[in-house]
NURORO-13597 format. One record per residue (C-alpha): residue in one letter; x negated, y negated, z. Coordinates in steps of 0.5 Angstrom, whole numbers, padded with zeros to 4 digits, always signed. Each point is the difference from the previous one (the first is absolute). Layout:
N
AXYZ ...
end
This chain:
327
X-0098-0168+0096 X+0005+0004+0005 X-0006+0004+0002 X-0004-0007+0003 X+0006-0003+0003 X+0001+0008+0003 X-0008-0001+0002 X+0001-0008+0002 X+0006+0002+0005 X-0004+0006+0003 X-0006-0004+0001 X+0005-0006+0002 X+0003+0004+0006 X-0008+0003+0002 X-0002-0006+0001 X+0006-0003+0004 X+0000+0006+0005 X-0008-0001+0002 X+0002-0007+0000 X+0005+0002+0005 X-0005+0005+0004 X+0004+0006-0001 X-0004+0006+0000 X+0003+0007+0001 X-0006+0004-0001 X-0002+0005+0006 X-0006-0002+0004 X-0006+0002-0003 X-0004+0001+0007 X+0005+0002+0005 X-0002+0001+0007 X+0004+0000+0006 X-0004-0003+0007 X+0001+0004+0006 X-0001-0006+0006 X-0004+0006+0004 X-0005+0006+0000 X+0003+0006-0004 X+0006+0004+0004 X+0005-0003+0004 X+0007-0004-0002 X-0004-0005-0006 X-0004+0006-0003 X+0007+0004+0000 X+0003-0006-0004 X-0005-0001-0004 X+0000+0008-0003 X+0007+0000-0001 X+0000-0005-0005 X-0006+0002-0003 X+0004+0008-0001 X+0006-0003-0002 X-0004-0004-0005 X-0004+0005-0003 X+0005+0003-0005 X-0001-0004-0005 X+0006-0003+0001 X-0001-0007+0002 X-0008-0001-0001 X-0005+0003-0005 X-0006-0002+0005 X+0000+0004+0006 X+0000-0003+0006 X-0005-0001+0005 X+0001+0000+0008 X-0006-0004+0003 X-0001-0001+0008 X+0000-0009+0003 X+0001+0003+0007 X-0001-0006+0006 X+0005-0003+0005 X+0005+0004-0002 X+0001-0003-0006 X-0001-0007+0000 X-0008+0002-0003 X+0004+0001-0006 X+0005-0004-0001 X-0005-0006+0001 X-0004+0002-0005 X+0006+0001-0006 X+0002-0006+0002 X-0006-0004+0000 X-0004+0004-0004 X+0004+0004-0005 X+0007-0004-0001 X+0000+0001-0007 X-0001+0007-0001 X+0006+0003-0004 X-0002+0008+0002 X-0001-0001+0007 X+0005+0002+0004 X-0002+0000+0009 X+0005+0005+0004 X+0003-0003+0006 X+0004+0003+0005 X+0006-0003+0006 X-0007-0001+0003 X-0003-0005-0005 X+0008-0005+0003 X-0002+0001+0007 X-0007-0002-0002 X+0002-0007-0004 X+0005-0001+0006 X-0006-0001+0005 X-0005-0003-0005 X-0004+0006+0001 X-0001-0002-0008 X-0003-0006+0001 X+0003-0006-0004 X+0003+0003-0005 X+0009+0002+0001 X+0004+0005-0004 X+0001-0006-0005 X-0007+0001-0003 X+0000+0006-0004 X+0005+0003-0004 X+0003+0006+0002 X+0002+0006-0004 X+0003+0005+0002 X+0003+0004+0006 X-0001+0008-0001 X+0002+0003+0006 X+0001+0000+0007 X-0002+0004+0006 X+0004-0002+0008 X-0001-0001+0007 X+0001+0007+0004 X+0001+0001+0008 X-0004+0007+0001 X+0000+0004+0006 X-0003+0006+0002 X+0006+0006-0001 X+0001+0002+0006 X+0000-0008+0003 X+0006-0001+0004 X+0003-0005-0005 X+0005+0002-0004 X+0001-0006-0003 X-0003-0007-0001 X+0005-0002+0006 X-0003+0005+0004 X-0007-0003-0001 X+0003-0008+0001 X+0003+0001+0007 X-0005+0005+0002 X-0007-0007-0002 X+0007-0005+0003 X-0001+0004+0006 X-0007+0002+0001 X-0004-0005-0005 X-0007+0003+0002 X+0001+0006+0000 X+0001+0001-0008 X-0005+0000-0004 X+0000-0003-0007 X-0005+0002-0005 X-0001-0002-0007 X-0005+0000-0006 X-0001-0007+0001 X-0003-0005+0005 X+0004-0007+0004 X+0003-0004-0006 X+0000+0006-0005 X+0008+0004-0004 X-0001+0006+0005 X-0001-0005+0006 X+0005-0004-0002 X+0005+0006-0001 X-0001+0001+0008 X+0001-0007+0002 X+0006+0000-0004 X+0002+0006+0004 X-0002-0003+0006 X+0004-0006-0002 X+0007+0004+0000 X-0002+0003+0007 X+0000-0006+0003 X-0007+0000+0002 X-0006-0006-0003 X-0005+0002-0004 X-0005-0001+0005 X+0002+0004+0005 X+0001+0006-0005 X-0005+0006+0000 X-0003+0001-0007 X-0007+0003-0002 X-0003-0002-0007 X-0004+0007-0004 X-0003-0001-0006 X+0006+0004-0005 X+0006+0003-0001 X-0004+0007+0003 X-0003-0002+0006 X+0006-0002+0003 X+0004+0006-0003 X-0006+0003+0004 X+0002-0003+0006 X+0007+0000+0000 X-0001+0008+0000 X-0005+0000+0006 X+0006-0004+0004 X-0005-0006+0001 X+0005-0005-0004 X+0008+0001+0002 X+0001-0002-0007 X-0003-0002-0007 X+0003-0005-0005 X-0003+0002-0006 X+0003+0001-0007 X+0006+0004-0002 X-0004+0003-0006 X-0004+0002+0005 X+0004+0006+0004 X+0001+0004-0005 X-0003+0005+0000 X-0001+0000+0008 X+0008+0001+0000 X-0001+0006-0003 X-0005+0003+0005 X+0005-0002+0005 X-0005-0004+0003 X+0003-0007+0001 X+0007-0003+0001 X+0002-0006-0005 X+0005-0004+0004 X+0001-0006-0005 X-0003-0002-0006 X+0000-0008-0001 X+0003-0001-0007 X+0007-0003-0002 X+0003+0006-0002 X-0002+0007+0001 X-0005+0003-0004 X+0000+0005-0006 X-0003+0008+0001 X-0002+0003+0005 X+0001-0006+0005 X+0008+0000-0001 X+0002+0002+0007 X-0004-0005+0003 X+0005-0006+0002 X-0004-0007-0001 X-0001-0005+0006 X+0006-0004-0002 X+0006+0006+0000 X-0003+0001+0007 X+0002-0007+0001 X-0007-0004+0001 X-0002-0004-0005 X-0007+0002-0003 X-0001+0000-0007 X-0008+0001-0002 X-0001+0001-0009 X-0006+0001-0002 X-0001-0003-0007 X-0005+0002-0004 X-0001-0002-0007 X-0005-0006-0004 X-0002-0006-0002 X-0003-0004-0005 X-0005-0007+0001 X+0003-0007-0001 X-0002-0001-0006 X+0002+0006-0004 X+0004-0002-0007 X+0007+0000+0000 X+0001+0006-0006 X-0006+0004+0005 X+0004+0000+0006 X+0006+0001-0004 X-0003+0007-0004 X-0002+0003+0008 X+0007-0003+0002 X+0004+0004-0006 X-0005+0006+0000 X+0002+0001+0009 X+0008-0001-0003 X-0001+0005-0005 X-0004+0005+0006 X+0005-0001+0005 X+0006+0002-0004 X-0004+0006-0001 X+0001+0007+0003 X-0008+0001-0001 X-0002-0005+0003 X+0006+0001+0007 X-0004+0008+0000 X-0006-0003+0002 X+0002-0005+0004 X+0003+0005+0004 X-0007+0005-0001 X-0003-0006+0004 X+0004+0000+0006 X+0004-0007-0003 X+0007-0001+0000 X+0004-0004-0005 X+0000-0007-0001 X-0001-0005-0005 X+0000-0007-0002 X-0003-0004-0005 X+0000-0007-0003 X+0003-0006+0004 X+0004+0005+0005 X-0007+0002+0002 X-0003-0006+0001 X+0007-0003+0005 X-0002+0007+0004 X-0007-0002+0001 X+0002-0007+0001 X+0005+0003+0007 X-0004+0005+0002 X-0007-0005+0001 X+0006-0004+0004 X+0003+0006+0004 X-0007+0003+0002 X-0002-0008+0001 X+0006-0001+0005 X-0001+0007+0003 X-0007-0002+0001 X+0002-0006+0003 X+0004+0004+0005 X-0006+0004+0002 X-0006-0004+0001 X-0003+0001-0007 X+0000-0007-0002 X+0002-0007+0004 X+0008-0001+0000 
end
């Protein structure tokens, strides 16, 4: 008789957590989506969390990485949304440029509102380099030398008008004093080529990324006058002032993390959630970050979603400032 009753209440409490939809399960099929041809920042993100999950901690199946490039990741996050909302082993990499692309509608109708965001593993900042024997010493040097003689520097980035990079210069400009129509700014295919540039003397200064730099610095081949990230930076960078201690306000993070379609089951967006908690509070996980140039920074559940919520309205009052979209 005990046995039954054991047996009933056993069966009783199954069956009340299937009515509930919680499943704690593990993703069967895991596969994280890079919104871009193989290298770059999506493919980085994508592998980070393929090596952090590949220990047999958290997932039994291996995780596969598969490429949706295509309008810097609006291919992507239309198809998840409209084509694959429910798929509880899906997770789509995003970086500070998936907010900049929500915020001048580059992602069609869809808001940040329309799929559920998971996790924020990393972070890289903004950078204002220059040539190591440039005359800037400082990035107040750099400031008056564009307030005095705008069309004489050259600003040079991995980005086109409207991009981060070009954003970065803008807000430089900004501070000079100088519209951003007026400034000089030449757009190259990546990182390297305006690295290139830079050393050639074709460009005065290049604002790139800070993770970047690093190997440049030892080399003694350029000069970092700030990094643009709301405290100084850990490692190598330390010595390097942030924008905002020189006294202009000018903080680019780059977020790089994942999200989940729409539809995805409560207690599966909660399994992915639990599983980059347990990630992020691990020594593991922070050695690989660092191996990929990534600096620490994590946030997950509703914290998430508000720092998603006010980074789409800053980038959209910021676009507004500069043209990118109707005031």
């Amino acid at each position: 008789m005990l046995l039954k009753k054991t047996l009933f209440a056993a069966t009783t409490a199954v069956l009340a957590t299937l009515a509930a939809g919680v499943v704690h399960a593990a993703p069967e099929k895991p596969e994280c989506i890079a919104p871009a041809k193989p290298g770059g920042g999506f493919d980085l993100t994508c592998k980070l969390l393929q090596s952090a999950l590949q220990d047999g901690k958290y997932l039994e199946a291996p995780m596969r990485v598969t490429y949706m490039p295509g309008g810097i990741g609006a291919v992507a996050y239309n198809t998840v949304i409209a084509n694959r909302p429910a798929e509880g082993g899906t997770v789509v990499a995003f970086s500070g440029g998936s907010f900049l692309n929500l915020a001048i509608g580059k992602f069609g109708k869809y808001t940040e509102q329309d799929v559920k965001w998971v996790a924020a593993v990393g972070a890289d900042y903004g950078a204002v380099i220059v040539k190591a024997d440039a005359p800037y010493q400082s990035l107040k040097d750099l400031i008056e030398a564009t307030r005095a003689t705008p069309g004489k520097i050259v600003y040079g980035a991995g980005g086109s008008v409207g991009s981060q990079d070009w954003m970065k210069s803008a807000l430089i400009a900004k501070e000079a004093g100088v519209n951003y129509r007026d400034m000089r700014y030449v757009a190259f295919e990546g990182g390297g080529e305006a690295m290139t540039a830079l050393m050639g003397g074709h460009v005065q200064a290049y604002t790139g990324d800070a993770s970047e730099v690093a190997a440049h610095l030892k080399g003694g081949r350029v000069r970092v006058l700030a990094v643009l990230a709301p405290e100084r930076l850990p490692g190598e960078l330390a010595a390097i002032p942030t924008a905002i201690e020189q006294g202009y306000k000018v903080d680019w993070t780059i977020a790089r993390g994942y999200y989940m379609g729409p539809k995805v089951a409560d207690a599966e967006h909660q399994w992915w959630t639990a599983a980059f908690d347990k990630m992020l509070a691990s020594p593991e996980f922070d050695k690989l970050r660092q191996e990929r140039g990534l600096f620490p920074f994590g946030l997950t559940g509703p914290a998430l979603q508000d720092y998603v919520s006010k980074e789409v309205r800053r980038y959209a009052e910021l676009a507004r400032e500069f043209g990118l979209i109707a005031q």
